[in-house]
N, C-alpha and C positions, 0 to 999 in steps of 0.2 A: 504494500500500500504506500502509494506514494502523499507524504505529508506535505499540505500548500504553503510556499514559502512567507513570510509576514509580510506585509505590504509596507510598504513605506510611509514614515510616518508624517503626518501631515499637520500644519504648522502655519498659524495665523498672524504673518506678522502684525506688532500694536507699536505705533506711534501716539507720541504724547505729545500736546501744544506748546508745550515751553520744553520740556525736554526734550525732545527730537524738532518742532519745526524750526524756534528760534534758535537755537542753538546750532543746530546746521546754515542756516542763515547767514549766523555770526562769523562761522568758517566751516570750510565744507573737513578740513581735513583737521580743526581742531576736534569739533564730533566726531569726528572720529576715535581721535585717542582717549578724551574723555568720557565719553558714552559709549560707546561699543568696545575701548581698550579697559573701561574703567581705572583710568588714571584720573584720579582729580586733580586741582589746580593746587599749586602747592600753597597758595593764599589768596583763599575762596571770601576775601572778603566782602566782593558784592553779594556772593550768593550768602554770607550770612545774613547780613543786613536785609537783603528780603524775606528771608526764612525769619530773622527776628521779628522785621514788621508785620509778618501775617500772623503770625505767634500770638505777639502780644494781641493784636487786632481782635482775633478769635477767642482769646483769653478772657481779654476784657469785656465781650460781648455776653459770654456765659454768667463772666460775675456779673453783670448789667442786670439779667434777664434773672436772676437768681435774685439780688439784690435790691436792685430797682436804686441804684445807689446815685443821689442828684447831682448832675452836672452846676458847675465844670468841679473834676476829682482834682481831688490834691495828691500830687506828685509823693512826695515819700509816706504816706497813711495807703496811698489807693492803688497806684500806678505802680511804683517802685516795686514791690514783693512781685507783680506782674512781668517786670523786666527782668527778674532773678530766678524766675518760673524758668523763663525761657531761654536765658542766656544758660541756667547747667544743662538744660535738653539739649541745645547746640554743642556745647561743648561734651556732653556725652556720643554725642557724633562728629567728635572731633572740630567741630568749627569754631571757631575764634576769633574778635572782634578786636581791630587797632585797640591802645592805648586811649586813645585821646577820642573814642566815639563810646566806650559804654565803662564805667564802675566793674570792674571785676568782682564778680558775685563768690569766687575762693578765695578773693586776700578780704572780705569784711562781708558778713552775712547780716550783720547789725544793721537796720535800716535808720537807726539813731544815728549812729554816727556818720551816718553820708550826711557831705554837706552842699553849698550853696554850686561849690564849682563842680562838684561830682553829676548834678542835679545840669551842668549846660552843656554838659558833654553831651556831641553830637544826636546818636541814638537817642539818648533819654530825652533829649530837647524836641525830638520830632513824634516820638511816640507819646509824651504828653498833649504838643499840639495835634497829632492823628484824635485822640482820644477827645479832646474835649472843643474842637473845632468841630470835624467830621462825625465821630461816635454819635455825639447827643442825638446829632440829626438822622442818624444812618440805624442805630440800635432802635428805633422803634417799628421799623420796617422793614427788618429781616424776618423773613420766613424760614432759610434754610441754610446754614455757613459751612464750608469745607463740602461740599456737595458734589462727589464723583459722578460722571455721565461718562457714559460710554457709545460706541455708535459702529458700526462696517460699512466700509463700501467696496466698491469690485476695484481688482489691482490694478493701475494706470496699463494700458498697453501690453495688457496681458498676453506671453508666448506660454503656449504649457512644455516646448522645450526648452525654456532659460529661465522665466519667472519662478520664483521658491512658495508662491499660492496664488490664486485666482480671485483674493480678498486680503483686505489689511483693516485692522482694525483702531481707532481712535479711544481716546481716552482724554479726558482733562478734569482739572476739579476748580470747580464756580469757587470764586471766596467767598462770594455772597448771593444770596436771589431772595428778591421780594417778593411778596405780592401782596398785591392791594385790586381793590374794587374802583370800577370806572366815578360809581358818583361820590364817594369820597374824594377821587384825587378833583373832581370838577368843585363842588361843593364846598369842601375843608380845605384849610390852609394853616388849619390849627389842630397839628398832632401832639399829645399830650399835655396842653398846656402853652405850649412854646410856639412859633411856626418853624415849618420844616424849611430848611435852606434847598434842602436837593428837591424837594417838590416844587418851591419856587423856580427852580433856575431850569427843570424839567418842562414847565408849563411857558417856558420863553422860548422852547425849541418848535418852529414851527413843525416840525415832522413827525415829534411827539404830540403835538395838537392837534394836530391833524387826524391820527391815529384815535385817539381820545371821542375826536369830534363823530369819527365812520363806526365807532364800536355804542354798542347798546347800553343803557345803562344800567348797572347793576352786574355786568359783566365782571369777569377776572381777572386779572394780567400779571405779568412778571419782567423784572427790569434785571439783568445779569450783571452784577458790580467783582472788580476786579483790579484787586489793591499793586500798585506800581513801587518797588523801593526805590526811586532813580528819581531825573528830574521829568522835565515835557520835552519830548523829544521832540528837535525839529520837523515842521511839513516835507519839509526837502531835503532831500542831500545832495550834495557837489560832487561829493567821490564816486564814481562810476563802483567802485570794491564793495562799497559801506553798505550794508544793513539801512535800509530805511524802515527804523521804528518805529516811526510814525502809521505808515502803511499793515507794518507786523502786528501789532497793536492790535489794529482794529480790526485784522484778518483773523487774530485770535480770539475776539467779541461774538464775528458773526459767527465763527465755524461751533463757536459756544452752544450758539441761539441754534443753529441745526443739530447738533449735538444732545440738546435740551427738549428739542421738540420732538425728539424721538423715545420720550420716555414717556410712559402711560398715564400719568397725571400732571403733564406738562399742561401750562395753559398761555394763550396768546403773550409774545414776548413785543415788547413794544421797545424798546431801549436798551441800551446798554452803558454802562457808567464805569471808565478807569479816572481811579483819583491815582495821580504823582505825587507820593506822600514825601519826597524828597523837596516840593516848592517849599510845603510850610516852613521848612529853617533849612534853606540852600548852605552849601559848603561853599568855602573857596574854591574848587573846582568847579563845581555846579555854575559860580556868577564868571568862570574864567570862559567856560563852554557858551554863557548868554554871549556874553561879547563878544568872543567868536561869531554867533549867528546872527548877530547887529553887524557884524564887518562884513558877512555874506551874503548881507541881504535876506535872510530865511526867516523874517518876523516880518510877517504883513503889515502893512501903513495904518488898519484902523487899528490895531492893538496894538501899534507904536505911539499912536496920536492919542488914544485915548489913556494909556501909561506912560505918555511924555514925561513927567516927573522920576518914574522910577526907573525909567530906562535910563537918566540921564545920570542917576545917582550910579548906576551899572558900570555903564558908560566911561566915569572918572573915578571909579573905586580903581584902588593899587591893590597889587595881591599881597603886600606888608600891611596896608591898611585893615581897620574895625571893619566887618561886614557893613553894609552900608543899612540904613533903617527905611526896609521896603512897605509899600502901602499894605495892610492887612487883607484889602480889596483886589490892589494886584496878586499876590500871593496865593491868596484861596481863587482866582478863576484861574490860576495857572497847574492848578492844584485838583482839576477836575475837567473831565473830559466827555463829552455824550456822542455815544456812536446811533448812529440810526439804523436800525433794522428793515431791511426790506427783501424780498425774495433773490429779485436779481443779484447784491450786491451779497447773498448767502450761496449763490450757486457760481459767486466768481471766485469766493475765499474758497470755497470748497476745491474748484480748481487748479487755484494755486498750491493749494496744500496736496492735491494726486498728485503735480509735477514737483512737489519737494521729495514725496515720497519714493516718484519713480527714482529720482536722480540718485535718492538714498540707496534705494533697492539696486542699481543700476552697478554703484560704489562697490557693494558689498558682493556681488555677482562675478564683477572683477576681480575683487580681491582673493575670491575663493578659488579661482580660476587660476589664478598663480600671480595675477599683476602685482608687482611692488605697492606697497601702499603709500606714500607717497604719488604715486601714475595715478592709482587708482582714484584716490580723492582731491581734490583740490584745493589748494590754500588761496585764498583773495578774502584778503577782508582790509581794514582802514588800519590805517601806521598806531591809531591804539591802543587795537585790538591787539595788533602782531607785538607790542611794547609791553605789554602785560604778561603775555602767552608761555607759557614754561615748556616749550616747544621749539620756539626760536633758533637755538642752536643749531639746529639740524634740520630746519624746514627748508628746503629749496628757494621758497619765495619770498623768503624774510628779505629785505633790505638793508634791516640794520644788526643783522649778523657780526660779528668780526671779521675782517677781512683774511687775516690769518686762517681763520677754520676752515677746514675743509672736509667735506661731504664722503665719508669712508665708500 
């Protein structure tokens, strides 16, 4: 008796929105080594600082909701034990935060003795302003925080002699998702007491209006919010190489909102909301990058004309100088962003995201095949990205390599 051999096993690739799209984005051949070679960066301090501020975000949303605890919290009673949560989780996964952006939670666990300067270190300075800026307004309106969706679609250009499946699957996690009732958000303007800042600035968006005005009343809707640790990234880029975040962004929004819709108590998504929690208290980098894009031209006339004051404070800030004292006004519209949902502009992200993944799958096809990797992927991204990269050494396309080195 002849016994039937095992078939072969079969196997769904799953990409993820910030871990595979942006990141390959970023550089096709640093994805590489860090995601698929699992080499991390040998100092992942952006990626802590986002991983802190979604932390705390989510932390303090549970005590909110637990508490009912009233705005605005005070920093070492309310916040503080919050940042200390999250900084040993980090650092139980090895991540680790400059010096000069968070209070080390192993050299004083005492929340007494932190004091005034510990209290304007960077992190802590932006997670208080997350908190009681955006929180107040944002924690009464969650429905659902940390919220995984998952999604399949057919593999871009599918060969069933090269292709490794005939399907790939999606994955991302909402930070946040509302919902709310159509005649509330017409109606009310006064949620708990207070009025809501994101329902006002919501109801100035004509697209959002609009959407409001064609749906029935009494209806249900969902708004997908999705927290940024960085600053607002330019509309345009100049580098042909660079990553337009700008773009990535909100291609991460829409492909959400399809993502969302395909789960069975999804209900009409009308919006979408990324806050830059990095405007409420810019670093020195952060205002050296504005001026940057005041020299290139990539800040529109009307939100130059109408921050004429604080652009100019920008403008003649020295990088030895005090940060300059930006409008409160300026800062929180730079501090929040509203994507518009609509079909067409969800079946174009959606597109883009097959041709990331073919190129991925394309990569990986190569590589298995015998191509150098190095050939197989490729490196293009902006001077720095490549300046950062713990890769540099050896990558072909660095620039600012040593001239000395040479490629074994």
């Amino acid at each position: 008796m002849k016994l039937p051999s095992r078939s072969k096993a079969y196997m769904i690739p799953e990409y993820s929105l910030t871990g595979d799209l942006l990141s390959f984005l970023t550089c096709n051949l640093q994805y590489r080594y860090q995601n698929k070679g699992t080499l991390p960066p040998s100092k992942p301090v952006q990626r802590w600082f986002g991983e802190f501020i979604h932390g705390v975000m989510e932390e303090a949303f549970i005590q909110w909701s637990q508490n009912k605890t009233e705005f605005p919290w005070d920093w070492k009673n309310d916040i503080r034990p919050i940042e200390d949560l999250i900084d040993l989780r980090l650092q139980a996964r090895g991540l680790y935060p400059h010096d000069e952006d968070l209070f080390f939670s192993t050299t004083n666990h005492e929340v007494e003795n932190l004091n005034e300067h510990d209290h304007k270190k960077l992190a802590s300075a932006r997670a208080e302003k997350a908190i009681n800026i955006w929180g107040k307004h944002l924690f009464p309106l969650i429905d659902s925080s940390e919220l995984l969706i998952k999604g399949i679609r057919d593999m871009p250009q599918y060969d069933e002699n090269r292709s490794r499946s005939n399907y790939y699957g999606i994955n991302g996690v909402v930070d946040v998702l509302t919902s709310m009732k159509i005649n509330k958000t017409l109606e009310q303007s006064n949620l708990d007491n207070y009025n809501n800042k994101i329902i006002e600035i919501l109801k100035k968006n004509e697209s959002f209006k609009q959407r409001i005005k064609d749906s029935e009343d009494g209806d249900d809707y969902e708004i997908i919010i999705d927290y940024k640790g960085m600053k607002r990234p330019p509309i345009e880029v100049k580098n042909p190489k660079a990553e337009n975040k700008w773009e990535s962004h909100k291609q991460q929004i829409l492909t959400y909102s399809w993502l969302r819709s395909q789960q069975e108590d999804a209900k009409s998504i009308f919006a979408g909301i990324i806050f830059y929690l990095n405007e409420l208290v810019p670093s020195k980098e952060d205002l050296l990058l504005i001026q940057e894009e005041m020299e290139n031209n990539l800040i529109d006339e009307k939100t130059l004309k109408k921050y004429e004051n604080d652009f100019k404070l920008i403008e003649n800030w020295q990088e030895d100088d005090k940060a300059p004292e930006l409008s409160e006004e300026f800062k929180l519209e730079r501090s929040i962003r509203i994507i518009n949902i609509n079909e067409e502009e969800i079946d174009e992200s959606l597109e883009k995201f097959d041709e990331v993944v073919y190129n991925i799958e394309e990569s990986l096809i190569n590589e298995m095949k015998g191509c150098k990797i190095q050939d197989a992927w490729k490196a293009e991204a902006d001077e720095r990205t490549c300046t950062a990269c713990d890769f540099k050494t050896f990558c072909k396309n660095n620039k600012n390599k040593p001239k000395e080195f040479k490629i074994p």
